[in-house]
N, C-alpha and C positions, 0 to 999 in steps of 0.2 A: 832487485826483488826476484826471491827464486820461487815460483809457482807449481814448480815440475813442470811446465813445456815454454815450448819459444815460441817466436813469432813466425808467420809465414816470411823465410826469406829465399825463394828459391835458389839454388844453384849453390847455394851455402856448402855444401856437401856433406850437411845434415840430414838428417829426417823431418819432413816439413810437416809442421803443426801449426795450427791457429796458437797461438800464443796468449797469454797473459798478458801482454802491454808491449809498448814496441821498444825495440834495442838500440841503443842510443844512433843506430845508422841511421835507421829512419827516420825519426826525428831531422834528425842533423844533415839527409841528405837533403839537395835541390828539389823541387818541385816536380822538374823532367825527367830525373834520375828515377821516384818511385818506383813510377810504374814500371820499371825493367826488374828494381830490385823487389817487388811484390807480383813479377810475374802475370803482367796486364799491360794495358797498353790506354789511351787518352780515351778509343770505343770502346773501352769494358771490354770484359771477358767474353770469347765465343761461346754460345749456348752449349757444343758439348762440353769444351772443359767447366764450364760451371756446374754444369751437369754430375760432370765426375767430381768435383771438388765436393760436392755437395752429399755425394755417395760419401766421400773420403772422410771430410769432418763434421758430417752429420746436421741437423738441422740448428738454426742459429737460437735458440731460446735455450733458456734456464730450465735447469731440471725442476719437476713441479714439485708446490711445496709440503712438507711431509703432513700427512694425513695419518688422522688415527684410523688403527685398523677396525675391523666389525666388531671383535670381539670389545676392543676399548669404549665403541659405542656402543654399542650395548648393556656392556659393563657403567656404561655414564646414566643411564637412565634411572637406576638403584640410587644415584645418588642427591636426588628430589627431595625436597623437604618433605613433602608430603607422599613420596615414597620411604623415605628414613620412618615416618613417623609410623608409616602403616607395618612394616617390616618389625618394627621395635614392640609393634601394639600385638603382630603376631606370635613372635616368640616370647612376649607376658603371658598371652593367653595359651600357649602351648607349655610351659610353667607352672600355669594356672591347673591344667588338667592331670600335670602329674601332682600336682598336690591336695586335686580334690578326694575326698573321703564320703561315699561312694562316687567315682568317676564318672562324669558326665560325657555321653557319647557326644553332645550339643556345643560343648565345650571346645572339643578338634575340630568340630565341625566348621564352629567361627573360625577357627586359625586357620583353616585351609581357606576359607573362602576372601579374608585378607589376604592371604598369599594369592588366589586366583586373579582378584582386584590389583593387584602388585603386578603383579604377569600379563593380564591383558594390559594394562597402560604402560607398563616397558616394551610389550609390542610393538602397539602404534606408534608411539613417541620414536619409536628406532627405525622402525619403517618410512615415516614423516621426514627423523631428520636425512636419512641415507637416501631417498627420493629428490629431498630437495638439495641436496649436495650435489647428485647429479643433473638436476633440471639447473642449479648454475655454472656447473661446466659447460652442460649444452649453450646454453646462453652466451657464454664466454666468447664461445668459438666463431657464435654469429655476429661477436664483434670487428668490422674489420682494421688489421693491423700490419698496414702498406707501405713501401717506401718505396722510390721511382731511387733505380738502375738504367746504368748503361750496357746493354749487351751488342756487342756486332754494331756498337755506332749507333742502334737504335734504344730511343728511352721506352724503358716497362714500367709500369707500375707491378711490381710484385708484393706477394704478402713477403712479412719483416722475415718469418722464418725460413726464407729462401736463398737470404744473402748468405754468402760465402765468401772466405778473403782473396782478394783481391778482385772484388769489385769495386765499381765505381758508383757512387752514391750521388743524388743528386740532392740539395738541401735547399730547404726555405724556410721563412718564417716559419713556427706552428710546428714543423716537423720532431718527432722523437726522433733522435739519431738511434739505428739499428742496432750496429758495429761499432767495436772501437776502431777510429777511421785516421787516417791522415791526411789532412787538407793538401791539396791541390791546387785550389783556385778557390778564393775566398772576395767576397764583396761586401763587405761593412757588415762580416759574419762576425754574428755575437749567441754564446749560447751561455745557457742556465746548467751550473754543474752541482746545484745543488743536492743532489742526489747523494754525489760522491762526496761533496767537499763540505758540504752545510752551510754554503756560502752562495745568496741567492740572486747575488751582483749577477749583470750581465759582461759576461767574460769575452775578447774581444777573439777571433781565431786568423789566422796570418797562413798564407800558403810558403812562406820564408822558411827554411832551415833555422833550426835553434840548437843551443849548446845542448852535450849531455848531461841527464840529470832527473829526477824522477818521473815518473810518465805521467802522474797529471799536471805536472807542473809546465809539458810540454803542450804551448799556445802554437803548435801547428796540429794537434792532435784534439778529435771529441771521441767522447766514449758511451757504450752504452746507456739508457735510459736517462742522459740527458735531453734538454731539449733548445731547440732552435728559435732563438726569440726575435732576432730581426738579420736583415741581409739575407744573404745566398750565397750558397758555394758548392764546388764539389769535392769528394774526399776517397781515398780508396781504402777500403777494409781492410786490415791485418789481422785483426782478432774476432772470434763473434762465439756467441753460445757463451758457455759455464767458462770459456775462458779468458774472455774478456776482464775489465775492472768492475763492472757492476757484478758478473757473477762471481769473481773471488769476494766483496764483501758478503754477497748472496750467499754463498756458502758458508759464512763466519757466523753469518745472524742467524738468530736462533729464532723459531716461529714465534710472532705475537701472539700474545694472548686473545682471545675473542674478548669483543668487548660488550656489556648488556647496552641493550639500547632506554628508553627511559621508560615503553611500557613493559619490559621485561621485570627492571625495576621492582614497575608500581607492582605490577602482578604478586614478584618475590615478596614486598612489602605486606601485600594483602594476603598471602600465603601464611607466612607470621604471625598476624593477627587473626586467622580464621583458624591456623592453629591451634593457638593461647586461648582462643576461647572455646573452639571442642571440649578440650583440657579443661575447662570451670566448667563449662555445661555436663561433662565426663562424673565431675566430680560434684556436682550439683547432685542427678541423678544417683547417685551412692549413697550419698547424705538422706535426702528426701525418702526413699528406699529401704533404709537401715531400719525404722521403727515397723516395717510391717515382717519382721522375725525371718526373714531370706539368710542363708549361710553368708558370711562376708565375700568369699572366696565367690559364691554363685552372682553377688551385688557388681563381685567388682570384674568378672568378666562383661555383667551386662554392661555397665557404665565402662567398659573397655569398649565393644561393640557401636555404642552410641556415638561416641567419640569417634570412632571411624567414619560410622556414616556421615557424621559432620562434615568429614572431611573434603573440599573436594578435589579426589583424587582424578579427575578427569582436566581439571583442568592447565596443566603444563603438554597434554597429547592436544587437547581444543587448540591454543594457542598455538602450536606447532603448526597441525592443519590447515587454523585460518590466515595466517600469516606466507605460510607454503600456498595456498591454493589463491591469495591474492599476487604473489609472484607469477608465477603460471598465467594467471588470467591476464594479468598484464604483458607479461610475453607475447601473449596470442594478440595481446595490441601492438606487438611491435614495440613496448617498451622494457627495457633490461633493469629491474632493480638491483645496484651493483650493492646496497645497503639496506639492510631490514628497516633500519630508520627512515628509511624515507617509504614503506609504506605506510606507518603508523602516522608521520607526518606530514604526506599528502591530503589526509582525510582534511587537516586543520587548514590548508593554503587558506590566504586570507585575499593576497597578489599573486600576481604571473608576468614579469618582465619578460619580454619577449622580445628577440628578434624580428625582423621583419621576410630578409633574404632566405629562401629552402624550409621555414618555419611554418612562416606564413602565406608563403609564396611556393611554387613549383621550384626554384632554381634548374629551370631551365629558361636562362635570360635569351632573348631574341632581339634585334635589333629593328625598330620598325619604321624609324625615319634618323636620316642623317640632316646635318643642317649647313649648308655653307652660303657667308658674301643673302644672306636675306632669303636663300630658295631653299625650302623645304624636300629631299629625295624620298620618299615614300618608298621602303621595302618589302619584299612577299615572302611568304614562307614561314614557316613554324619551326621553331626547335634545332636540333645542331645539326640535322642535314642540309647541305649545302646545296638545296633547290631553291630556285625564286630568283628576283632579280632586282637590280636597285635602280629606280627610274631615273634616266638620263645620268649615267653612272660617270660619264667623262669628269663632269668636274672636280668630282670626290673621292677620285683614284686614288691619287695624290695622299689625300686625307685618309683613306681605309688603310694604304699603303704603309703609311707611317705607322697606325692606330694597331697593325698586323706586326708588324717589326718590333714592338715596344708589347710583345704577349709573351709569358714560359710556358702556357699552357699547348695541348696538342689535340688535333682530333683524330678521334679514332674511328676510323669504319667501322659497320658491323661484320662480326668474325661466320655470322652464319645467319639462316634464312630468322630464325626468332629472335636474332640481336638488333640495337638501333645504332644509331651514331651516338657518342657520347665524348666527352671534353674529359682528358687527363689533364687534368690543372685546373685553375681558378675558372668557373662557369662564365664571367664577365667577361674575359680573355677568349674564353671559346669561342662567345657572342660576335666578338670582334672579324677573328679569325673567318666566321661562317658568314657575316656580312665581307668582308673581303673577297672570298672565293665568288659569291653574287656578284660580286664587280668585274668577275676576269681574271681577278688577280692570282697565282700562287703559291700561297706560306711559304711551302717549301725552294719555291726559285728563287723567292723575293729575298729568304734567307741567306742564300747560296751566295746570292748576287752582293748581299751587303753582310757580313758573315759580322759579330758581334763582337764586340771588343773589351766593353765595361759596362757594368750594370750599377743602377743606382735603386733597388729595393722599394717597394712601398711601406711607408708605415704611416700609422695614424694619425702621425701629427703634421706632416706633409703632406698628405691626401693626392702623393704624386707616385709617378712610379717614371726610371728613365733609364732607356740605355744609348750605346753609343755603337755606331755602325762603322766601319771600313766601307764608303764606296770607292768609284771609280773619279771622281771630283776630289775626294779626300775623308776626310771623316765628321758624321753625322750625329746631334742628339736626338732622340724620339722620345718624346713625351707626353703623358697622358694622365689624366685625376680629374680631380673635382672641377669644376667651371671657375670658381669662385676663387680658390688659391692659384688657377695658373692662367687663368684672365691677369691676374693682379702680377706674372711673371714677361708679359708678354709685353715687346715693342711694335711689333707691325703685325701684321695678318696677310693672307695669300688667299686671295679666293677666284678660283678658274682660273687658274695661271697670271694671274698678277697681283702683286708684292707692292704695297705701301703701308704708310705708318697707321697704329692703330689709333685713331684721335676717340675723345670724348664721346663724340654721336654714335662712334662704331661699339664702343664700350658699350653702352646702352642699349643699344640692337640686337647686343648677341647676348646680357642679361636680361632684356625680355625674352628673347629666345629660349634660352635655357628655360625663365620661368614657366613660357606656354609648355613646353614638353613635360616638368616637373609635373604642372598640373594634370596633365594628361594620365600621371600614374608611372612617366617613364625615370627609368634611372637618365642621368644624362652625365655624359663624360665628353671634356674635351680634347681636342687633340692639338699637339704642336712640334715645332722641330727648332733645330738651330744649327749650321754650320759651324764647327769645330778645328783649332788649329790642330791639335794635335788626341793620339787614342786615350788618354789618363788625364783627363780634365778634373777638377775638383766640383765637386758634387754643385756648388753655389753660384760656381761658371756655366754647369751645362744646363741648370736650372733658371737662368738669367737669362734675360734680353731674346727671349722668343717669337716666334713667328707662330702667329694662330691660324690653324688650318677651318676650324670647325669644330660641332658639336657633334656627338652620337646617341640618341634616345635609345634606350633597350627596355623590354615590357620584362618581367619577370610573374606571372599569371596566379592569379591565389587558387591557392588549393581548394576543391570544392567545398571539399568537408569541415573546410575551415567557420565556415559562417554557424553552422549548425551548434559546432565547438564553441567560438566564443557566445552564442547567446545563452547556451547550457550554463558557460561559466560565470554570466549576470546572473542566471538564475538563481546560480547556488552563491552567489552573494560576493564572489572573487572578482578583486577588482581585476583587468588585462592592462596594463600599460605597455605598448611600442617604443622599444628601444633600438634607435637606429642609427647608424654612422648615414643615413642619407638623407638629399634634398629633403627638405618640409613640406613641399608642396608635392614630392611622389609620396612621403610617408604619408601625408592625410589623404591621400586617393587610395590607398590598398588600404589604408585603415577603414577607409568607410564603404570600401567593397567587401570586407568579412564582418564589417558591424561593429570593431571596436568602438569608433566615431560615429553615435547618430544626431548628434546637436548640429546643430548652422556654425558652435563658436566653440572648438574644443581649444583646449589650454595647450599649445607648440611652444616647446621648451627646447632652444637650441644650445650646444654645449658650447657657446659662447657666455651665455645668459647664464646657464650654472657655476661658471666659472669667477661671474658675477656676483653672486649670491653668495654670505654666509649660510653657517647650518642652518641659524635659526629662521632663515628667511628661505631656504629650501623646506624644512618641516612644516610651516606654514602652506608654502605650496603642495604639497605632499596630505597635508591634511583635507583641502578643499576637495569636494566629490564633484570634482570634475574628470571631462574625459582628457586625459593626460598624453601628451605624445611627445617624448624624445628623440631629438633627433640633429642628425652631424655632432654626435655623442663620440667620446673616444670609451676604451676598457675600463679606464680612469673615473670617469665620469660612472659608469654602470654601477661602480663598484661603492661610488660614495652615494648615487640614488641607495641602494643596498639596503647600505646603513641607517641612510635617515628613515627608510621603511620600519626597519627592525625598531629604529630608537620608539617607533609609535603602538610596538607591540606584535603589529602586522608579520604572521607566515610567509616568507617569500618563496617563491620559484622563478630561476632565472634560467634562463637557456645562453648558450654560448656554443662557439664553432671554432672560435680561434685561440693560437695561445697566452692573446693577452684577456681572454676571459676567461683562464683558470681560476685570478685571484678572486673573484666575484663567483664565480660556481664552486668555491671551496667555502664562501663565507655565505653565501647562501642557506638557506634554512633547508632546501632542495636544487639542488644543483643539477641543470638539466642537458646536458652534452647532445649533438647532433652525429649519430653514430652512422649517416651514407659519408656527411661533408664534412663532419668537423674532423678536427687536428685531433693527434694522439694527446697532446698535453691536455685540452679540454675533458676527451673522453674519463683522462685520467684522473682529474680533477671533480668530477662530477658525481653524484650517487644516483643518478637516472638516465642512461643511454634512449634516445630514441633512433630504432635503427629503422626509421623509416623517414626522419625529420619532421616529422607533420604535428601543428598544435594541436592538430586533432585529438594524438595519442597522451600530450597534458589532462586533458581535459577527460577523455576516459581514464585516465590513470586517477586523479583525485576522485573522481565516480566510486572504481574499487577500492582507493583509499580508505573511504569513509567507510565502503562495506565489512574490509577487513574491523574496523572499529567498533564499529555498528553489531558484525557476528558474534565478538567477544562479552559485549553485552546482554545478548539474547541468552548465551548460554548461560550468564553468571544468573539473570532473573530465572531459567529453567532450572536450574540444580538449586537455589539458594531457596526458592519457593515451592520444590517437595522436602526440601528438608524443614521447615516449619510444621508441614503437615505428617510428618512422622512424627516431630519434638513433642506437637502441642498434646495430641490423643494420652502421650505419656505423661505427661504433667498435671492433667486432669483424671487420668486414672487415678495418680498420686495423690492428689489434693482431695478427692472424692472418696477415698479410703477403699478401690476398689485393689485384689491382693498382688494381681499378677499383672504383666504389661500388655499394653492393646498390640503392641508389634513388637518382635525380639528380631536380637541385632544381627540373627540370622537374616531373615527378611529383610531387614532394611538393606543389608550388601546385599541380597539377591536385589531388590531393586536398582541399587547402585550397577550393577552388571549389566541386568535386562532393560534399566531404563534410562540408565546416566549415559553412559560413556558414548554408545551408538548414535543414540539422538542427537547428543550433545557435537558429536563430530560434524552429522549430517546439519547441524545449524551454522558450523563453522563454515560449511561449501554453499549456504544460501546465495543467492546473489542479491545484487543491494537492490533495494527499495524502489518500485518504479515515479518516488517523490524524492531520493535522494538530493538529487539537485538541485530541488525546490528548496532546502532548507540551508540556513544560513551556517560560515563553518564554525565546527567548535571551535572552544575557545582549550590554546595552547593547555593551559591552568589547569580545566576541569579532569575529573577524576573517573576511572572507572564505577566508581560508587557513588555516582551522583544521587542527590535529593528525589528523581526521577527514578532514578534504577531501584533504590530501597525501597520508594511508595509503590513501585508496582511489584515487588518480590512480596512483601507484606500484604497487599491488596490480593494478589494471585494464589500466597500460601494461607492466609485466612482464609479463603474460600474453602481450598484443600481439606483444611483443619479440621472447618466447624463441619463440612459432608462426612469425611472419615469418625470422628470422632461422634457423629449423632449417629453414623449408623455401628458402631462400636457397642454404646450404651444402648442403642433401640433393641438390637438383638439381644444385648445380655440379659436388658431388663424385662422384654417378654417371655424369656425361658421362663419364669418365678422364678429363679435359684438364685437364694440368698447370698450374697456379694461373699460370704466369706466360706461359704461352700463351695464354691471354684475353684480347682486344680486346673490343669495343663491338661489331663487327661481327658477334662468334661466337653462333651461335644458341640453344647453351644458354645464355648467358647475357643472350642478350636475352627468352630464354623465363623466365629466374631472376628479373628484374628486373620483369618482369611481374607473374610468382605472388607476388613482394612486396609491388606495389600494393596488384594484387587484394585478397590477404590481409589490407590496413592495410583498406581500404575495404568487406570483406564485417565482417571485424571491427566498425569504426568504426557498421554498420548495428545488426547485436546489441547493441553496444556503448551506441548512442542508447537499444535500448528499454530495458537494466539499469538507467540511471542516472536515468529517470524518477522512480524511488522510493528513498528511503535504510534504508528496511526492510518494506515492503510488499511481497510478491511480486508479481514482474509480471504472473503471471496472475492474482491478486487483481484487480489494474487492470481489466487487462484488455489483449491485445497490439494492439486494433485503435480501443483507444478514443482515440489521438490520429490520428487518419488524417492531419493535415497532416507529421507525424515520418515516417511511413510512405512516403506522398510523394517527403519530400524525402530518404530514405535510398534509395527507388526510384529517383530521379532519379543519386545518386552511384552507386550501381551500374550500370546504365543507359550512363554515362559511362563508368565504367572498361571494360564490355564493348565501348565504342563504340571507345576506347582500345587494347583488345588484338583486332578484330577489323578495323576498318578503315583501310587504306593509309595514307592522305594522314594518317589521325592516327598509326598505326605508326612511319612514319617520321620524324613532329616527336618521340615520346614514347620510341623506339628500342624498340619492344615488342615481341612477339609472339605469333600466337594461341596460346591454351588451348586442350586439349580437354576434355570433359565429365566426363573423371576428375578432371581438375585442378581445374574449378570445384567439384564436389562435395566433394573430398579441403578444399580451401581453405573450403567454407563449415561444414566441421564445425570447422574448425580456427578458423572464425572466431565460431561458437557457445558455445566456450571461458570465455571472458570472460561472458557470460551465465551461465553454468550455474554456474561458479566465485564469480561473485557471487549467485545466488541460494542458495549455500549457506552464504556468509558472512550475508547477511539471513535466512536462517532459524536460523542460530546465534545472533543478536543479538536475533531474537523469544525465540528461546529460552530464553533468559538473562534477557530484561524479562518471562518468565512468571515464571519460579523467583523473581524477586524478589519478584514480588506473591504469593506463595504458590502460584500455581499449574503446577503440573504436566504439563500440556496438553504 
């Protein structure tokens, strides 16, 4: 394969480059050989030459992917249906004016103010999306994406863009491989090369020299953007960056298309249709119009004008905003929306599968009693510093000892006076490690002393984790997992220095044991060893016929904010189910410390008992409104709860941390990644990072969910219900045989300007409902244009209507001037055509603040708590007065002035719609009392 460069092979008497893939040496060399021939050694590279290499071949990521430039987006905003339609509607009616006979100055004047209409909302909309393109880069960065190196002997965790070849990688379950790397030292290393190969088997990886021959086909070799799905090993880098194998496909592939999400869809769908009907109501008005003797060419700019205003052209810039500023807002929660999908379908969660460990919990695990031989050791101290001490520590040495030697994790000092101690590795393992050092013991001697030989990996379906030591006696297993699976591995037990078999009554002793600590809330692990003839025992040898040393309890503390979180989440009608790989008896103690559990008898479903169970006798279970607790569940298991949720209709969100919960956070309706603890695979899997892990940030994120949902609706009842109240005044002028129209389709785009677009943004930034939560969630199905949404746009612009249109005719009819003696020129009815503006636009102002809330009172809210709404309704008034008071605008708009009766008379008339809907929202509280029983 010729890429243009080679692989790092020092001393080659090449010019050393990161390479494309490795050369059949590498491959094909020994294990011990690498490192000489990739210029490293067994401790990784020294910090400076990493240093310099890192100068040399630049940082390890993909060049980013191609972006359209400003001009492209901006040029994308013209290409809107209902920007086409407005552009199209402009150059008719600029057509329209060079073929009138006499030219109407009125005429250009509509085509420019379609075109202004056009220009402010390719603005915003460009502004919106080139804002929010950068707020998800930011986002991006505060993902973190780490892989532990060896440098100088000592392991780092570095970010991934730091590696450079010929480092040394250190791999585990979960882990995204960084580099393309060559094994070393591999221990029932198996990874996922689907990426590369589309083949999603677990591939097995050998630290042995292989023939030559293509490089993924070389099983001592992983490469880029795979991932690591069970075992451990370690590897050293040859290739990274654009030159690796995922970045030559990277380079080949052409950028995906963006894809709609489903309310973009509905939108476009509804855009169509609000279209097609402008277009008949366009063409209605023509019709209707025709017999009162108008020039055709004067009919059909007007019914051109009408049509526009139909239009609404505000709404793909709203959508942008609300969907943007529900991202953001959730950021500020600490949650990353990596998919615009899952704002719109957080609002609907119906469930929340949840984690229990760093979710619900602190993950900061502590160890607060060890158990050995029937005596309980009580330990002090909080957290991973290694103060406190473990009472009567002699006979448990032993037992820590072991529990310490059988850890990959490290602690870490703090680097400076505002840093803490903190665990690089598995949090449990830390626990371990920081109860040890309380005993005396340490890591690092204990390591020296008995240096590690062979590792046997945890996975889920062993619930064990074992390695094998070199001592000075000869060589050692250490073992540690669940009580349950290595109680049932075990022939004798050792307690306080002596060794006999484990019988029956002892069995008993230490599963009640385990179960009093379980119930206490603590995780509990056991610990055990085994002498060894030889260092390469087979995983079923080193796992067999054990000596039980003891138990270890660890507290892992629930997050404060947790309790608050999930009782919000019963509010708002979501169910929380706990899904856990642990004890039953610690899952229901932290469950009924944050409130998922407040019954005496919730339903504990162990993944024994799923295992048991057909679908149909899971959906069954799954339908009961009980309080639900899964637990000693595997991936497996998550992912078929899942399903049976879905099969019931029910929205899911599921959270996950490790790699074998990608397939469940990809099938998931919202897939929720733990962005301090979880795995890259997870994160990548997921379309909602929490970078703070907390279910807190669930639970406010469905909060804005809904708000995003909720905004999009407000605005459509605010624009869809002043445009009734410009339609209706015309239709009855029409019908009533009066000659000319109550409002021209100048003023209606000047209201479209002064009172659509602004408003309509500033309702997209509302924040949600302070009864959001109280209400139950919608339903996946329902529609922007529900039953609800129409009766209140109809109920809102009938009000509109019937004020405008009675003070339209009150004025005209008191001039005395006979209906067919009116021109354009006559002053009561340039004064009538005004007080109708006015009237849409003082309305349209009140109108913005009712639709804030769909049953809240507005002064619940409060009338001043969105001051950008307030703003932008000042600005549309503002305008209209600018409108009916100054010349140069009088006579484009054919206005004229008010006096201060008239505005007054008009803004009562335009408080209307306010006061009429705040009694409709107080009838519908009313009503959601009486059902609940109460009376109020």
């Amino acid at each position: 394969m010729d890429t243009g460069t080679e692989p790092l092979v020092p001393g080659s008497g090449e010019d050393e480059a990161a390479g494309a893939g490795p050369r059949p040496s590498v491959p094909g060399l020994p294990a011990g050989e690498v490192f000489a021939a990739l210029g490293t050694s067994r401790r990784g590279l020294p910090r400076a030459q990493a240093r310099a290499r890192l100068e040399k071949y630049g940082a390890n990521e993909l060049p980013p992917a191609g972006r359209r430039t400003v001009w492209r987006q901006l040029g994308a905003q013209f290409t809107d249906l209902f920007a086409v339609v407005l552009i199209v509607a402009s150059g008719i009616t600029f057509l329209a004016y060079g073929l009138e006979e006499p030219r109407d100055a009125g005429t250009v004047q509509l085509a420019v103010a379609i075109l202004g209409v056009v220009m402010l909302n390719a603005a915003i909309g460009f502004a919106q999306e080139y804002s929010a393109e950068r707020t998800a880069q930011a986002l991006e960065e505060m993902v973190p994406h780490a892989c532990r190196v060896l440098r100088d002997g000592e392991r780092l965790e570095l970010p991934a863009r730091d590696v450079v070849p010929g480092d040394v990688v250190v791999l585990e379950a979960g882990d995204a491989v960084p580099a393309d790397c060559r094994v070393v030292e591999a221990h029932e290393l198996a990874v996922n090369n689907a990426p590369l190969t589309g083949e999603s088997n677990a591939v097995g990886r050998t630290a042995d020299p292989v023939a030559a021959g293509p490089p993924l086909e070389a099983r001592n070799c992983v490469f880029m953007g795979t991932d690591v799905i069970a075992g451990a090993g370690r590897a050293v880098v040859f290739a990274s960056g654009a030159a690796t194998e995922f970045g030559r496909i990277y380079r080949l592939a052409a950028a995906a298309p963006r894809q709609k999400t489903p309310l973009q869809l509905q939108v476009a769908a509804m855009a169509r249709r609000v279209a097609g009907a402008a277009l008949a109501i366009g063409a209605l008005m023509f019709a209707v119009r025709l017999p009162t003797g108008e020039s055709a060419v004067t009919l059909f700019v007007f019914a051109l004008g009408v049509m526009v205003a139909l239009v609404p052209e505000g709404l793909p810039a709203t959508l942008s905003v609300s969907l943007a500023i529900g991202v953001r807002r959730m950021a500020r929660r600490r949650a990353l929306i990596k998919q615009l999908l899952a704002v719109e379908t957080l609002g609907s969660t119906t469930v929340v599968c949840t984690d229990k460990t760093g979710t619900l919990t602190r993950a900061e695990m502590t160890v607060t009693q060890v158990w050995a031989g029937g005596v309980p050791h009580p330990v002090s101290g909080v957290g991973y510093e290694p103060s406190g001490e473990v009472a009567d520590a002699a006979p448990v040495r032993e037992l820590l000892r072991v529990a310490g030697l059988c850890c990959n994790a490290r602690l870490v000092p703090p680097a400076g006076p505002r840093e803490h101690w903190r665990v690089l590795g598995d949090t449990t393992e830390g626990a371990l490690l920081v109860v040890a050092a309380k005993a005396g013991l340490e890591p690092g001697a204990e390591e020296a002393a008995a240096p590690r030989v062979t590792e046997f990996p945890f996975d889920s379906d062993r619930k064990l984790m074992t390695t094998v030591h070199e001592t000075g006696a000869g060589y050692q297993a250490c073992v540690k997992g669940a009580p349950g699976e290595l109680l049932a591995r075990c022939t004798d037990a050792e307690w306080d220095g002596r060794r006999g078999p484990l019988t029956g009554a002892d069995r008993a002793v230490v599963v009640a044991a385990s179960d009093a600590l379980a119930s206490q809330g603590l995780r509990v692990l056991a610990v055990a060893r085994r002498v060894l003839d030889g260092p390469r025992p087979a995983q079923e040898e080193a796992e067999s016929a054990l000596t039980l040393l003891g138990l270890v309890g660890m507290l892992d503390p629930p997050r404060p904010e947790v309790t608050d979180a999930v009782a919000a989440c019963r509010r708002a009608g979501v169910r929380v189910v706990m899904v856990t790989g642990d004890h039953p008896l610690t899952g229901e103690a932290v469950a009924r410390r944050v409130g998922i559990v407040r019954r005496p008898d919730p339903v504990v479903v162990t993944g024994a008992r799923l295992d048991a169970m057909d679908d149909e006798a899971l959906d069954l279970l799954l339908a009961e409104p009980s309080e639900l607790l899964l637990c000693r569940v595997s991936p497996e298991h998550k992912m078929r709860v899942v399903t049976a949720f879905q099969r019931r209709g029910e929205v899911v969100a599921v959270t996950g941390d490790g790699a074998n919960d990608a397939p469940a956070l990809k099938h998931a309706d919202i897939g929720v990644a733990m962005g301090a603890s979880g795995t890259d695979v997870a994160r990548e899997a997921a379309s909602m990072v929490l970078l703070d892990d907390s279910f807190a940030s669930i639970a406010a994120a469905v909060r804005l969910g809904r708000a995003v949902y909720q905004n999009i609706r407000k605005f459509l009842v605010y624009l869809f219900s002043h445009n009734i109240g410009e339609l209706v005044p015309i239709l009855v002028a029409t019908f009533v045989g009066f000659p000319l129209v109550p409002i021209s389709a100048v003023q209606i785009l000047a209201i479209d300007l002064g009172s659509d677009v602004l408003p309509a943004l500033a309702l997209g930034a509302e924040p949600p409902e302070p009864d959001v939560m109280d209400r139950p969630p919608r339903s996946r199905h329902e529609r922007l244009f529900s039953a609800a949404v129409v009766g209140r746009i109809l109920f809102l612009g009938g009000i509109q209507a019937a004020c405008v249109s009675a003070v339209f005719f009150w004025h005209v009819g008191s001039s005395g001037i006979p209906f067919d003696d009116f021109t354009k020129d006559t002053l009561a009815y340039q004064e009538a055509v005004t007080m109708v503006q006015a009237g849409i636009v003082l309305s349209q102002f009140f109108n913005a603040l009712t639709v804030r809330t769909d049953r809240q009172s507005i002064l619940t809210v409060g009338l001043v708590t969105n001051p950008a709404l307030l703003a932008a309704g000042g600005f549309g008034v503002a305008l209209m007065v600018a409108i009916s008071c100054l010349p140069p605008l009088r006579a484009v708009f054919n206005t004229a002035p008010l006096d201060a009766t008239d505005w007054v008379a008009l803004t009562g008339l335009g408080t209307l719609p306010l006061l009429a809907d705040e009694a409709r929202k107080g009838w519908l509280r009313h009503r959601a009392d009486r059902r609940k029983g109460d009376p109020r």
